[in-house]
C-alpha positions in Angstrom: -15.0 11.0 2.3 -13.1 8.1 0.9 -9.9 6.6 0.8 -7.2 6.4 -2.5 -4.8 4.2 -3.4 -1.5 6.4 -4.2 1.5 6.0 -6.5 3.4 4.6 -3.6 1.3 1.2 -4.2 2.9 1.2 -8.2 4.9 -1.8 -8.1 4.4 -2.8 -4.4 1.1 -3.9 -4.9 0.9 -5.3 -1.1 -2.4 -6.8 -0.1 -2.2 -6.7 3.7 -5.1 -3.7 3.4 -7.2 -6.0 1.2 -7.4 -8.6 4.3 -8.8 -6.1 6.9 -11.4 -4.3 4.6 -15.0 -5.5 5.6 -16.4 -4.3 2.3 -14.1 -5.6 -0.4 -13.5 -1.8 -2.2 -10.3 -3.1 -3.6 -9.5 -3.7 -7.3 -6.5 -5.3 -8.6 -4.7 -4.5 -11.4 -1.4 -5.5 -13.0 1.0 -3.5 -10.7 -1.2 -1.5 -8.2 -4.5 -1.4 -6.2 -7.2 1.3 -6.0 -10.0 1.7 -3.7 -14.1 2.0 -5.3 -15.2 5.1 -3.7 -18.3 4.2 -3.8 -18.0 1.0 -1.7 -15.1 2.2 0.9 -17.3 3.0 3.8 -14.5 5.0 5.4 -13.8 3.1 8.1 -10.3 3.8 7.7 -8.9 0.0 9.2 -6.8 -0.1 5.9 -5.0 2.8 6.3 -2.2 1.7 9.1 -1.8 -1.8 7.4 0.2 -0.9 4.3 3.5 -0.9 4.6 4.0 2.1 2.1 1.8 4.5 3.4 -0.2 4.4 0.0 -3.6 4.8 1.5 -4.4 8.4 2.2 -8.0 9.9 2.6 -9.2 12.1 0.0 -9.2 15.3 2.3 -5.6 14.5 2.4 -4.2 14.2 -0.7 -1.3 16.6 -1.5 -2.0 18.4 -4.1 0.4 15.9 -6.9 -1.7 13.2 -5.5 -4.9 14.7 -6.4 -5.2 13.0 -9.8 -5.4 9.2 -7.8 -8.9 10.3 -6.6 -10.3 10.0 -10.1 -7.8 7.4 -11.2 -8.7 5.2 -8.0 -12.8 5.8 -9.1 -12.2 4.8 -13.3 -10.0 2.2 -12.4 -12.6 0.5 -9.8 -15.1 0.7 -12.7 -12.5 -1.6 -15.0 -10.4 -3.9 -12.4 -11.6 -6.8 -10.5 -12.7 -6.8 -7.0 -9.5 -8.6 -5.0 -11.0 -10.3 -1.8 -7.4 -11.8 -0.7 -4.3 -11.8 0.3 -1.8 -12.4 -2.4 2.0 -12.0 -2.5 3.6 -8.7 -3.5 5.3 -8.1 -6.6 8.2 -9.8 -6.8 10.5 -6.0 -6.9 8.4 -4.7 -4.2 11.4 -4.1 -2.0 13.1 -1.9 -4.3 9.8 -0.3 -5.3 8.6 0.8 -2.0 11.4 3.2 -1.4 11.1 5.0 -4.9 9.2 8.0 -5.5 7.3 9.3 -7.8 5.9 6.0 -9.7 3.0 7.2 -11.6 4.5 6.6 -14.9 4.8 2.9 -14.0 1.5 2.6 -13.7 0.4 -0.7 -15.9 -2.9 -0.4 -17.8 -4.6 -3.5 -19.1 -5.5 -2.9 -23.0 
């Protein structure tokens, strides 16, 4: 098992589960996060600390989420490793209540 990153982090991109992971399975990109799968060693202490409820385990996912599982594993494999807090996007606010983000979704050329 592993955890994802879901569309509810597009635009948030709030690093409060970054600061309790032990392992450092988070990537940062321009406007969301994902999780390597094969570094998350499921302890799940991420999970309750993101304020959008982003962070499901894969077992989980409904089945319109199911595409972050592979998205969360090829992104891992292109972003850098983010060991830190940071700030959240400036809109994150607004962003956390919308649904359905997946089309904002920024990927680096």
């Amino acid at each position: 098992m592993t955890f994802v990153v879901t569309d509810s982090c597009i635009q948030c991109k709030y690093t409060d589960c970054v600061a309790v992971c032990p392992v450092d399975c988070f990537h940062e990109g321009p406007n969301f996060l994902v999780i390597d799968p094969e570094a998350c060693i499921d302890c799940a202490v991420c999970v309750p600390e993101c304020p959008v409820s982003a962070i499901v385990a894969d077992k989980d996912l409904a089945p319109q989420q199911q595409q972050f599982l592979e998205l969360n594993a090829k992104l891992a494999r292109q972003w850098p490793v983010i060991d830190g807090t940071r700030e959240p996007l400036p809109d994150a606010e607004h962003w956390a209540t919308v649904e359905h983000k997946t089309e904002h979704l920024q990927m680096p050329c």
